[in-house]
C-alpha positions in Angstrom: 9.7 40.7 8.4 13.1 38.8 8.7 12.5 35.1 7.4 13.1 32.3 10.1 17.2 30.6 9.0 16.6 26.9 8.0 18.6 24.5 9.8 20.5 23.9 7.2 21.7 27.6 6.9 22.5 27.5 10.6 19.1 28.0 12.3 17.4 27.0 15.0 15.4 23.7 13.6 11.7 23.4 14.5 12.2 20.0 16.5 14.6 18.8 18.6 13.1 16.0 19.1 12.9 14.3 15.3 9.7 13.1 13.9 10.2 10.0 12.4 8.7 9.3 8.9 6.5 6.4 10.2 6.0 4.4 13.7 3.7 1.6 14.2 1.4 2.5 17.0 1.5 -1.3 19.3 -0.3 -1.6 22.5 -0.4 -3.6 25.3 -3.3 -6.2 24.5 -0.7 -7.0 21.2 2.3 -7.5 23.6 0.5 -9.9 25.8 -1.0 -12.0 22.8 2.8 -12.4 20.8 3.6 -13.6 24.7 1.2 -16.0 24.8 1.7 -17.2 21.6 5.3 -17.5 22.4 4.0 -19.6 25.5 1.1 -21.6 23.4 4.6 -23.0 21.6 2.5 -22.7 18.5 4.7 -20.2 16.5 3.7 -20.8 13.1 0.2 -20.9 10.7 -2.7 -21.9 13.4 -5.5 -20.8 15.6 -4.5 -17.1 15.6 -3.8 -16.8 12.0 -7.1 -18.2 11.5 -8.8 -15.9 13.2 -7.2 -13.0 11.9 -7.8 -14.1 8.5 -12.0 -14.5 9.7 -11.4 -11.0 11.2 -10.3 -9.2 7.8 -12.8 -11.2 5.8 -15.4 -10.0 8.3 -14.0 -6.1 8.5 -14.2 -6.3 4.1 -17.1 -7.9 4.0 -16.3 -11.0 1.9 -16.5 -15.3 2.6 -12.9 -15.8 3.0 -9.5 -14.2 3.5 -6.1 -15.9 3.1 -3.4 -14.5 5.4 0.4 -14.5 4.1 3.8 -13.0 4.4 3.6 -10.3 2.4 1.1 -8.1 0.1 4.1 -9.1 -2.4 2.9 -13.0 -2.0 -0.7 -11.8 -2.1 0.1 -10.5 -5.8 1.7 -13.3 -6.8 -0.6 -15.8 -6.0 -3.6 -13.6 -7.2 -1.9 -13.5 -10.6 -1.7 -17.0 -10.2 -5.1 -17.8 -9.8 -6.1 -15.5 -12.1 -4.4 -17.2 -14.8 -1.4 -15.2 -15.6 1.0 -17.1 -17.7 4.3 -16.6 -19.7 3.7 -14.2 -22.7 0.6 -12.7 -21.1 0.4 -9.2 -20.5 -0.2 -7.4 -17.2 -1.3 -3.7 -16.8 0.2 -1.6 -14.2 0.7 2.1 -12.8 4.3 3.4 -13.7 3.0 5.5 -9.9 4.2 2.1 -8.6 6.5 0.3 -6.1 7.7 -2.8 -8.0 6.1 -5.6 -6.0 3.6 -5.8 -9.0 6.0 -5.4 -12.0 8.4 -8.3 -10.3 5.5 -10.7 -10.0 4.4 -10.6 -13.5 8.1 -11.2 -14.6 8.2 -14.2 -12.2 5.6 -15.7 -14.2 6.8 -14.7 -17.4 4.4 -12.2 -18.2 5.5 -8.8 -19.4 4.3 -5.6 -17.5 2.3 -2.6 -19.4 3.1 0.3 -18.1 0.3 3.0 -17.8 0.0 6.4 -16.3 -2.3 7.9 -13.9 -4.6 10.5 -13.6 -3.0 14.2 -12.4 -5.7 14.9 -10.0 -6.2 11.1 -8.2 -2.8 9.7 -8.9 -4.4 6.7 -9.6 -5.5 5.0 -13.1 -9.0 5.3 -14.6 -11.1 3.3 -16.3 -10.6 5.3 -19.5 -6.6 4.6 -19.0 -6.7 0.8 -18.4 -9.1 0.6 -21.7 -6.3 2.1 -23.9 -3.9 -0.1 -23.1 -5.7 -3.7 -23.1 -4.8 -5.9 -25.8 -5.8 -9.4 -26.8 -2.4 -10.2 -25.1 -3.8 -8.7 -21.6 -4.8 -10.8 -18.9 -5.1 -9.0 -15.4 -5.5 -4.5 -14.7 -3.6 -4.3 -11.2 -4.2 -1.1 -9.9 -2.8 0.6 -7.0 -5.0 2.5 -4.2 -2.3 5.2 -4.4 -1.5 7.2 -0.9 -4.7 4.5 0.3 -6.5 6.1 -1.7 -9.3 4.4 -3.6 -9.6 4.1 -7.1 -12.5 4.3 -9.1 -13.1 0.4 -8.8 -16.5 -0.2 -10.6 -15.1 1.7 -13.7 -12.3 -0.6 -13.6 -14.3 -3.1 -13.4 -17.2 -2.6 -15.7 -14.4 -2.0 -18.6 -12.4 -5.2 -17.2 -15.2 -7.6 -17.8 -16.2 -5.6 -21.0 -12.9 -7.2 -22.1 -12.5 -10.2 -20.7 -9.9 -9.4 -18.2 -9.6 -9.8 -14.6 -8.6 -7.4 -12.1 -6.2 -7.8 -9.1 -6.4 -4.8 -6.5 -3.0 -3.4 -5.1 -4.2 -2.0 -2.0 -1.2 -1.9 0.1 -2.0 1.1 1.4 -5.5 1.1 1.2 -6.4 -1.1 4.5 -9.6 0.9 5.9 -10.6 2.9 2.7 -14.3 3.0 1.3 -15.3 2.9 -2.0 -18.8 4.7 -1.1 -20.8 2.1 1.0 -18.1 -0.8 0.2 -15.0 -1.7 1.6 -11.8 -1.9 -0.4 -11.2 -5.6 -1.0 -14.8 -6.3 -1.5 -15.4 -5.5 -5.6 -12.1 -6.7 -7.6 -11.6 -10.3 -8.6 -9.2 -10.5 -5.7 -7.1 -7.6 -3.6 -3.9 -7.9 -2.2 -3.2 -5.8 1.3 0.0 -5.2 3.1 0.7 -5.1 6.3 4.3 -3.9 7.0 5.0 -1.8 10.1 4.3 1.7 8.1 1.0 0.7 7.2 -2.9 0.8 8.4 -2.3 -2.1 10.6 0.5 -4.0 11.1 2.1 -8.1 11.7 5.8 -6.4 11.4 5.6 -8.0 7.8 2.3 -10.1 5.8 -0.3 -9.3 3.8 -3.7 -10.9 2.7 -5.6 -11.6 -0.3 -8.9 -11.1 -0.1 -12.0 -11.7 -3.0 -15.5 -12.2 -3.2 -14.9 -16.0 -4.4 -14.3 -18.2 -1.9 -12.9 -21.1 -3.8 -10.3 -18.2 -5.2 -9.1 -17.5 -1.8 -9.5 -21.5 -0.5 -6.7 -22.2 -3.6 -4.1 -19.4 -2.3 -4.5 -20.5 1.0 -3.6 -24.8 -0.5 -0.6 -22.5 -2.7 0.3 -20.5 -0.4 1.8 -23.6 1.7 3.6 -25.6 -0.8 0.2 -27.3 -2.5 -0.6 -29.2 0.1 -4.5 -30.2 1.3 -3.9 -29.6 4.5 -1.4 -27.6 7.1 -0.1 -28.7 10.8 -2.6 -26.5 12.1 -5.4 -29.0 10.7 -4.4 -32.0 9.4 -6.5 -35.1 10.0 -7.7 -37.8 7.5 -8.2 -41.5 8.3 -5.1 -42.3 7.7 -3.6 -40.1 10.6 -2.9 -36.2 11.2 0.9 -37.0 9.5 -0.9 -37.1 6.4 -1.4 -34.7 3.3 -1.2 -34.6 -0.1 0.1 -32.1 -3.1 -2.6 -31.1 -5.8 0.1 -28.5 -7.2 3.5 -26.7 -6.8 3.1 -24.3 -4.3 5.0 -21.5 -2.7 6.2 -21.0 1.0 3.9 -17.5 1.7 2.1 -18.5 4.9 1.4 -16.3 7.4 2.4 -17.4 11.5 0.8 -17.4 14.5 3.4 -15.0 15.7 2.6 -12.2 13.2 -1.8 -12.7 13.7 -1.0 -12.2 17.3 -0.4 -9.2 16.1 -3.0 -8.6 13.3 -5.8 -9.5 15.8 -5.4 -6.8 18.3 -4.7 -4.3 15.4 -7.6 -5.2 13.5 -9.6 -4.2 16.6 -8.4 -0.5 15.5 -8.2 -0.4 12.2 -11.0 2.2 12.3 -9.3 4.4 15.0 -6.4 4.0 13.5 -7.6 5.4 9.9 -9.6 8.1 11.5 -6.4 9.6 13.6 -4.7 9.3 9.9 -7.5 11.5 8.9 -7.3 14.2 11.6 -3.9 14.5 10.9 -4.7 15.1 7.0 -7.2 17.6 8.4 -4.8 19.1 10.2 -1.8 19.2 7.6 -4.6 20.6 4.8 -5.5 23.7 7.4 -2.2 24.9 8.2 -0.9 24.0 4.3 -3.9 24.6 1.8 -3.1 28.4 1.2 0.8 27.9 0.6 0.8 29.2 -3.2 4.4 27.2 -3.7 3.1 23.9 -2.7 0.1 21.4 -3.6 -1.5 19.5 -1.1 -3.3 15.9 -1.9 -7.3 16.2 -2.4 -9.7 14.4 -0.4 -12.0 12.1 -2.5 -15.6 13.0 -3.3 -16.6 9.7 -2.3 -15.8 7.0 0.2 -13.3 7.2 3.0 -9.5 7.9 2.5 -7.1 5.5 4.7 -4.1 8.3 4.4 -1.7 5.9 4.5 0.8 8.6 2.6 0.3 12.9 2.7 2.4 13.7 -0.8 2.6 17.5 -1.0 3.9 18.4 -4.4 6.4 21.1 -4.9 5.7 23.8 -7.3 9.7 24.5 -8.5 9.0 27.1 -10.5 8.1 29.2 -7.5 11.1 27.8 -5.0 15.2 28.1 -5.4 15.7 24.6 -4.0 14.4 21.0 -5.5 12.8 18.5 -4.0 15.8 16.6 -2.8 16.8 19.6 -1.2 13.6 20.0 0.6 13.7 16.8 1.9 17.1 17.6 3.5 16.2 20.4 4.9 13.4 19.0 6.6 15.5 16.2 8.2 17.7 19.1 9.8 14.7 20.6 11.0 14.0 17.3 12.5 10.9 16.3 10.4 11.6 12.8 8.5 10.1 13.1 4.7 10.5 10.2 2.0 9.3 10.1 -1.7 6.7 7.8 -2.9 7.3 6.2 -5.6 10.6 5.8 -8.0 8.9 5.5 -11.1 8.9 1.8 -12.2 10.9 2.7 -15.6 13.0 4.9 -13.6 15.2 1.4 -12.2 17.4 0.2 -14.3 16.0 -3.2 -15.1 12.8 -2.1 -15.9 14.1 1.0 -18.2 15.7 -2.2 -20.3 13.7 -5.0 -20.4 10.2 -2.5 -20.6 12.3 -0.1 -22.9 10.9 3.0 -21.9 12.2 6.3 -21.7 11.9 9.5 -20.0 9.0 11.2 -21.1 7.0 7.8 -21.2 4.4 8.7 -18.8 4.7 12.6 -18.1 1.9 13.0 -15.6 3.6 9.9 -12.9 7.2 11.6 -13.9 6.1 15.3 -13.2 4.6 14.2 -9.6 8.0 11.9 -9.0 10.1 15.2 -9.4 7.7 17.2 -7.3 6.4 14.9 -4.0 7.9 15.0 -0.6 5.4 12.5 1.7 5.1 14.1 5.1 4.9 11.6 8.1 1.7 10.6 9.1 0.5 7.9 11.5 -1.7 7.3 14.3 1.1 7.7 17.2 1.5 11.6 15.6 0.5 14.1 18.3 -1.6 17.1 17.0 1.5 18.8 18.2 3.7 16.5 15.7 1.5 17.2 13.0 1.6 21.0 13.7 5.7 21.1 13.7 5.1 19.8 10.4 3.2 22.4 8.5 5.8 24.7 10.8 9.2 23.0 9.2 7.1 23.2 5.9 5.8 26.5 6.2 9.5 27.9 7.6 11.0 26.1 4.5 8.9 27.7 2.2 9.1 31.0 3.2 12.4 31.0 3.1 13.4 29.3 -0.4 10.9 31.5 -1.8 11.8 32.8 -5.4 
């Protein structure tokens, strides 16, 4: 049989209508609460963020949840809190974006880079105890893809040591670790949510922990240090009055972005489940492709498929997986690749001085993964032009 020409080559591509990577999926109940916000004429931290914030810490199941700009801010200010100074040392996933890495060099720490596990993508317990020292002060792992990590391993050996554990679960909004949500069993967990991920405010994040007094003292750092915001200011002395108990950051979340968060949080459920049927889908039409891997399910606990990596297997394809990538945008599928190593940038390769070979597992799956789009806007349709373009691709590039 005649193998279907690639786009690239000068076929016909599988979509004329492209497929975008990612698209947040915003409804009409969020439209109407940014306009009324916009008409409330209280733009920044209030009422709604409060709520949102009571909403999360509800949904995870722990006393309190401070809401902020960023999942970035959320690291930061849980390595604050957890006592991360200069000369302390900070364990991380070279699998990584480097939100974590660039908050433990803000506070003069030095990051320790670790690699991850072939099968999970994400570190174990056994991986995080070689690497503590008497130096270390704080295991950040990251809920790669969304999915989670073995948290009560990390755990158990984290307090077996004396060090504290800061979850990166910025993709991970959702995801069960058996009977418990993520955000419920680490010291403190940072989420994101930017417009690709389980829920969206455009941009924020939250920290959330099961120590309330933890997240009461991000909330006071996160604006400026102060005892008390506009939103609630009152004290004999009048509502103009606060104080500063210690040097704080600017990392507040507004009411514009909750507006957002509340309505989303509604489906945050929906929203990981449609991420799941599309998995399902994607591992029926892909799982028998010999030249490709696909990503495995957990045993245990949900998945919030934030990301669907396929690995390439090269040695059985005549293109790479930069080609692959190209080829699928001309089919009109959009791809991306998840992550750069961390000692892949330039900074890091130099101030970390590691080298190529470092961490052969997270460098052999960087050379390898194409993440496919998935979100909860996808059609089942979408989803099946995907494993086509894939499939097409392939078959053709075939060795």
């Amino acid at each position: 049989m005649k193998k279907a020409l690639p786009a690239i080559e000068g076929g016909e591509p599988v979509r004329k209508s492209f497929v975008p990577f990612a698209l947040p999926s915003i409804g009409e109940k969020e439209i109407a609460e940014v306009v009324e916000t916009l008409k409330s004429g209280w733009l920044t931290v209030g009422p709604r963020t409060k709520r949102f914030e009571e909403m999360v810490a509800g949904y995870i199941g722990v006393p309190r949840a401070a809401a902020l700009s960023s999942c970035t801010a959320g690291l930061h200010l849980g390595m604050v809190v957890l006592g991360v100074e200069e000369r302390d040392e900070v364990i991380l996933p070279a699998l990584n974006f480097v939100s974590g890495p660039n908050c433990a060099i803000h506070l003069g720490a030095t990051p320790v880079l670790v690699d991850v596990d072939p099968e999970t993508l994400n570190v174990t317990p056994e991986i995080v105890a070689a690497a503590i020292t008497e130096r270390t002060k704080i295991i950040v792992p990251v809920h790669f893809g969304g999915r989670p990590i073995d948290i009560d391993g990390i755990m158990e050996v984290a307090r077996s040591r004396g060090v504290a554990v800061l979850g990166d679960a910025a993709h991970a909004m959702g995801a069960d670790y058996g009977e418990r949500r993520m955000g419920s069993v680490a010291d403190a967990t940072a989420f994101s949510f930017y417009v690709t991920k389980g829920i969206t405010t455009g941009e924020g994040g939250i920290l959330t922990s099961p120590n309330a007094d933890l997240v009461e003292r991000v909330g006071v750092l996160s604006l400026h240090g102060m005892s008390s915001g506009a939103w609630n200011r009152y004290s004999e002395r009048g509502p103009w009055f606060y104080e500063v108990h210690e040097p704080g950051y600017k990392y507040n979340m507004t009411d514009l972005e909750a507006a957002l968060g509340i309505h989303q949080m509604e489906k945050v459920d929906e929203f990981r489940d449609r991420r799941e049927g599309i998995a399902r889908l994607f591992d029926s039409g892909l799982r028998t492709e010999e030249a490709i891997r696909v990503p495995p399910w957990p045993d245990s606990g949900r998945h919030a498929w934030h990301l669907y990596p396929i690995q390439l297997r090269p040695e059985l394809l005549k293109i790479d997986r930069d080609a692959f990538v190209r080829c699928l945008g001309d089919e009109g599928i959009g791809a991306s690749v998840h992550f750069i190593p961390v000692h892949y940038h330039g900074y890091y390769s130099k101030r970390l001085d590691y080298g190529p070979g470092s961490f052969p597992v997270t460098e052999a799956f960087f050379e390898r993964a194409v993440s496919l789009p998935i979100y909860p806007a996808m059609s089942d349709g979408d989803a099946n032009d995907v494993v086509e373009a894939v499939r097409k691709l392939v078959d053709y590039y075939r060795k």
